[in-house]
PLY file of the C-alpha trace (Angstrom):
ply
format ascii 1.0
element vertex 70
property float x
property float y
property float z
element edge 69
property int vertex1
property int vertex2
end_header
34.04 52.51 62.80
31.35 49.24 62.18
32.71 45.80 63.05
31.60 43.02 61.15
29.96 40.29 63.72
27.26 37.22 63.69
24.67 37.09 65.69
21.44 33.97 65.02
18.01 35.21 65.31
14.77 33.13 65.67
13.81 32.30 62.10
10.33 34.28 62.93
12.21 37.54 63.49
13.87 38.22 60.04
10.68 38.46 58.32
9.70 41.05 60.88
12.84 42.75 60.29
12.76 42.87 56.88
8.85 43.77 56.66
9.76 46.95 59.62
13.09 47.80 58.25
11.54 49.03 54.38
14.25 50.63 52.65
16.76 50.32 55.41
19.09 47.69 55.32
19.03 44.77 58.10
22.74 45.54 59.76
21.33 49.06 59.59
17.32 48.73 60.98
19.43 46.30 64.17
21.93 49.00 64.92
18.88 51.47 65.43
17.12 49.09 67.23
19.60 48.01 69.44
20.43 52.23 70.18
17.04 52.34 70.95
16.69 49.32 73.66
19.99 50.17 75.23
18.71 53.92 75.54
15.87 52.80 76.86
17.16 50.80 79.34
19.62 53.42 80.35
16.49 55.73 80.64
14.69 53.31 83.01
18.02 52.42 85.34
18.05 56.36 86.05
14.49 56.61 86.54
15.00 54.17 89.26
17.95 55.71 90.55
15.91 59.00 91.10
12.71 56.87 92.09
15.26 55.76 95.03
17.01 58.99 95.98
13.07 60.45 96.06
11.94 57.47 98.46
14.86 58.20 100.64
14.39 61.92 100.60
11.17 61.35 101.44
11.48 58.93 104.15
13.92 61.32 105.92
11.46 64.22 105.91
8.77 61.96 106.77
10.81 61.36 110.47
11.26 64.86 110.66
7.24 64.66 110.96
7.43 62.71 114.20
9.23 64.95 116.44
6.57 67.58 115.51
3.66 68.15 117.21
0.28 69.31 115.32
0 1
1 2
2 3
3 4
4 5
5 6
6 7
7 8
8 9
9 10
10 11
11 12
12 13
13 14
14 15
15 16
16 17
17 18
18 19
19 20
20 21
21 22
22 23
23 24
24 25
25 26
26 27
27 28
28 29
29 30
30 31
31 32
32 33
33 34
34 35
35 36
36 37
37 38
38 39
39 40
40 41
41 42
42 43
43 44
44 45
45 46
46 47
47 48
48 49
49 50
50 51
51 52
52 53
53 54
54 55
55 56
56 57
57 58
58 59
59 60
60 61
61 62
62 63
63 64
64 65
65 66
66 67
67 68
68 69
């Protein structure tokens, strides 16, 4: 289901949109580029999330390191 809303761009940006979208209407070129940037931020708030759980992981095997002796 599509809801009809109103949203005000920078007068720079439509010409963009309309010069990227080609035969793709604007509502239509948005939605995909909106999907995209959410995806992609979605993308980068798990990397982090593993980035983190891999720092921790590895700082508790790294003090596992200190009570051995070499």
């Amino acid at each position: 289901m599509k809801v009809k809303t109103s949203i005000t761009l920078s007068d720079s940006l439509l010409p963009e949109i309309d010069r990227c979208a080609g035969e793709v209407n604007r509502s239509e070129f948005i939605e995909n580029a909106v999907i995209h940037y959410i995806s992609e931020l979605k993308r980068q708030e798990r990397d982090q999330n593993d980035l983190r759980i891999l720092n921790q992981n590895n700082w508790q095997n790294l003090e596992h390191f200190d009570y051995q002796n070499f």
